[in-house]
C-alpha positions, 0 to 999 in steps of 0.5 A: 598558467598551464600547471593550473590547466593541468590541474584542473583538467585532472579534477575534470576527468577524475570527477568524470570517472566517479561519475561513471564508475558510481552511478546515481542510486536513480540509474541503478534502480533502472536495472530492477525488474517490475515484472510481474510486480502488483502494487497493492497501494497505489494513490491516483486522481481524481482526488480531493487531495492534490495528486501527481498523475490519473488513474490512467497515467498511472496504468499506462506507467505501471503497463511500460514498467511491466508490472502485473497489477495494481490496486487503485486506493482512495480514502473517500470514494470507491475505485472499483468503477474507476479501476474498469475504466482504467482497465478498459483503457490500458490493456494488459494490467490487472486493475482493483479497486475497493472502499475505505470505509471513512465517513465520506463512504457512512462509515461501517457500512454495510450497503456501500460494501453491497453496491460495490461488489454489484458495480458491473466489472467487479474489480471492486476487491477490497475493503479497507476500515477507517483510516483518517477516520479511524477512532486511534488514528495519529491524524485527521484530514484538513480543511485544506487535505493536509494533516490535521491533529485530531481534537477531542470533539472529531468524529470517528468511525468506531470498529469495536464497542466493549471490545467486540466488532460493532454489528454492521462490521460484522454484517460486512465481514459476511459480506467480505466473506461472501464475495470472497474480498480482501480486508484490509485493516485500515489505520485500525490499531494492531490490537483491534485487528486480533480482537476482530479476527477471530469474529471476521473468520468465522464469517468467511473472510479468508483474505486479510491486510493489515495496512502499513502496520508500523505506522500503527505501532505493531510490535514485533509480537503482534507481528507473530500473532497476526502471522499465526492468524493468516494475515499478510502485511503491507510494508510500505516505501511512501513511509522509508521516503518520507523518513518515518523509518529505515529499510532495515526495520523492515528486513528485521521484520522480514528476517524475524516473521518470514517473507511469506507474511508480507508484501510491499507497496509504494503507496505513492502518488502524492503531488511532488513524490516520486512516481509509483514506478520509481517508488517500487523500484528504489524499494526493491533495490534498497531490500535487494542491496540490505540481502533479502533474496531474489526468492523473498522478494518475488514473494514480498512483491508478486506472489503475496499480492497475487494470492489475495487478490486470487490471481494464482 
């Protein structure tokens, strides 16, 4: 009996130790420092599509984490309102706004683009084309706010015809650059992207994301065309959780087109996902542990994102 209390009590005290000297991945991402951090991807309620916190949870945790900003997105309503609400409510955060422009909001149009940048506050900052709305998109939206297979009769908001940007995108990009906004490329394909830019800079759009690009295929070309072009482009945790891709995929991507060339975001705050917070964190932690500098990161994470939102 007591040869097996011995025992037992070994296995107890080294399992005790393990857990000591190897923490859980959790309690090691508590050491990595959000500050300064915007997170350009950030999902809140009210939703019709079920949500994890508010847009004032999220700030009063983004404020606690020590983060510098946020851009509050929601694919069919405006947030630059919401986002001067939450900024009256939690101080100390830089809060943005924007518009997808799905078929809740007309799709390309125009006139949304217009009453938004005249909401008083002016946090409304980005415009972002169709997502689950979008003509090439892998998915639709629902009856139920889950993901749909799109059939062949789904209606779609269309950004080019003949391969040229249908004209009220082209009304919006001058509108874009008028107001000095971000566009932000939605779940528009790569090679649609290229095909507008050339017509969205010569109307005065001098800030572009291109939203998660490998969930819409980018290669690693289209990567160095879009760099050339000026764009910067958003690398995503919500997709590595889910287990859509590795980390590594985006450290090659990184390694390969530069650091200056992208930024990170959660895009997290769907019900049952870990917290936007926890999301970043895990996400600097996982490029910190795979070597990408302390350097790449406060580009990837402060430095991109404040640039085009005109912070610096």
């Amino acid at each position: 009996m007591y040869k097996w209390f011995r025992m037992l009590r070994h296995m107890f005290c080294a399992g005790l130790a393990l857990l000591i000297l190897v923490p859980p991945a959790a309690a090691q991402d508590e050491d990595v420092s959000l500050a300064g951090v915007i997170d350009f991807h950030t999902h809140a309620g009210p939703d019709s599509r079920p949500r994890s916190m508010d847009d004032i949870e999220a700030a009063q945790q983004f404020r606690e984490a020590g983060l510098r900003g946020m851009v509050l997105k929601n694919h069919f309503t405006m947030t630059g309102d919401r986002a001067e609400l939450a900024m009256a409510q939690v101080d100390g955060l830089e809060i943005f706004g924007g518009v997808v422009l799905n078929r809740s909001v007309g799709g390309i149009n125009p006139e949304m683009v217009r009453q938004m940048v005249a909401f008083e506050g002016g946090r409304g900052k980005v415009v972002w084309l169709p997502t689950f709305d979008a003509e090439h998109n892998e998915y639709r939206v629902g009856p139920d706010g889950g993901m749909a297979q799109p059939t062949p009769d789904d209606p779609v908001v269309r950004v080019l015809e003949d391969g040229e940007p249908v004209a009220p995108l082209l009304e919006v990009f001058s509108l874009i650059g008028e107001h000095d906004l971000v566009l932000a490329t939605g779940h528009v394909l790569p090679d649609e992207v290229l095909a507008m830019l050339p017509a969205a800079k010569a109307r005065g759009v001098r800030h572009v994301l291109v939203t998660h690009p490998f969930h819409q295929h980018a290669t690693i070309e289209q990567m160095h065309q879009l760099a050339a072009e000026g764009a910067v482009m958003e690398l995503d945790w919500f997709a590595v959780h889910r287990g859509s891709y590795d980390v590594q995929l985006y450290v090659d991507a990184i390694r390969e087109v530069g650091a200056e060339h992208y930024l990170i975001t959660s895009d997290f705050g769907q019900r049952g996902n870990p917290t936007h917070v926890e999301g970043l964190r895990a996400f600097i932690a996982a490029l910190q542990d795979a070597g990408v500098s302390g350097e790449e990161i406060d580009l990837l994470a402060r430095t991109n994102p404040a640039r085009l939102l005109g912070l610096d």
